[in-house]
C-alpha positions in Angstrom: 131.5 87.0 62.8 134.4 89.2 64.5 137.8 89.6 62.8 140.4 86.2 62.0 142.5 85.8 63.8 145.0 82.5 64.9 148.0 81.9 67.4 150.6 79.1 66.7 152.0 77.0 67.6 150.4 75.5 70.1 151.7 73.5 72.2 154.7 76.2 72.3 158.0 76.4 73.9 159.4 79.9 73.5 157.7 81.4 71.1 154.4 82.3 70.1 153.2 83.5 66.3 149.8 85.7 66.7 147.9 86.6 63.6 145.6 89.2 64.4 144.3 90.4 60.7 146.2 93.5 60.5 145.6 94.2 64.0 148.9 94.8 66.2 149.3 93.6 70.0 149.1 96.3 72.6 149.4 94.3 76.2 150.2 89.9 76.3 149.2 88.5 80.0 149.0 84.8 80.4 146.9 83.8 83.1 147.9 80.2 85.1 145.2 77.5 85.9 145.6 78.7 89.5 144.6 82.6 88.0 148.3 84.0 88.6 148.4 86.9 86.1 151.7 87.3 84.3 152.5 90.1 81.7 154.6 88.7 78.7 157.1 90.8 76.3 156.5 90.4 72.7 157.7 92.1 69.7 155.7 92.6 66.6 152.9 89.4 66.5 155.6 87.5 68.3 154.6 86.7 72.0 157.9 85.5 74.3 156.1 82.8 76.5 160.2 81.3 77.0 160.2 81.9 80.7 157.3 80.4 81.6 156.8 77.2 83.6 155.4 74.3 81.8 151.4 73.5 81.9 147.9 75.1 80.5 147.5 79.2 80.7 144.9 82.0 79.0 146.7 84.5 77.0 145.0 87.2 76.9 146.2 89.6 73.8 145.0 93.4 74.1 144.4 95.2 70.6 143.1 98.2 70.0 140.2 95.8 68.5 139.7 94.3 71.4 140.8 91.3 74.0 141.8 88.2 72.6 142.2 85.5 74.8 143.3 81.7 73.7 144.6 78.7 75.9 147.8 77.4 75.0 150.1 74.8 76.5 153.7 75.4 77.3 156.2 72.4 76.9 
């Protein structure tokens, strides 16, 4: 099995916990249900999802492991 890893909470409001076993985030994108692409600040494992709009989205979380993607809904 690949590497642990979990996001929380989920549903989120402003911000988003991801725990990436050691692994650190390079590039956050969340991706809408209608497929508009939308790069997110973070700092640290902490992913800022505050300005989004409420609904369902794909994060997409770029290591240098690999691409994590997850859906989460934002209140």
């Amino acid at each position: 099995s690949g590497p642990e890893y979990s996001f929380y909470p989920n549903p989120v409001e402003n911000k988003l916990q991801v725990d990436l076993d050691g692994d650190r985030i390079l590039q956050a994108t969340a991706v809408s249900v209608l497929g508009v692409r939308e790069r997110l600040g973070f700092e640290g494992n902490t992913v800022d999802v505050s300005h989004l709009r409420p609904g369902l989205y794909v994060l997409e979380i770029q290591t240098a492991e690999g691409l994590y993607s997850v859906k989460v809904v934002k209140r």
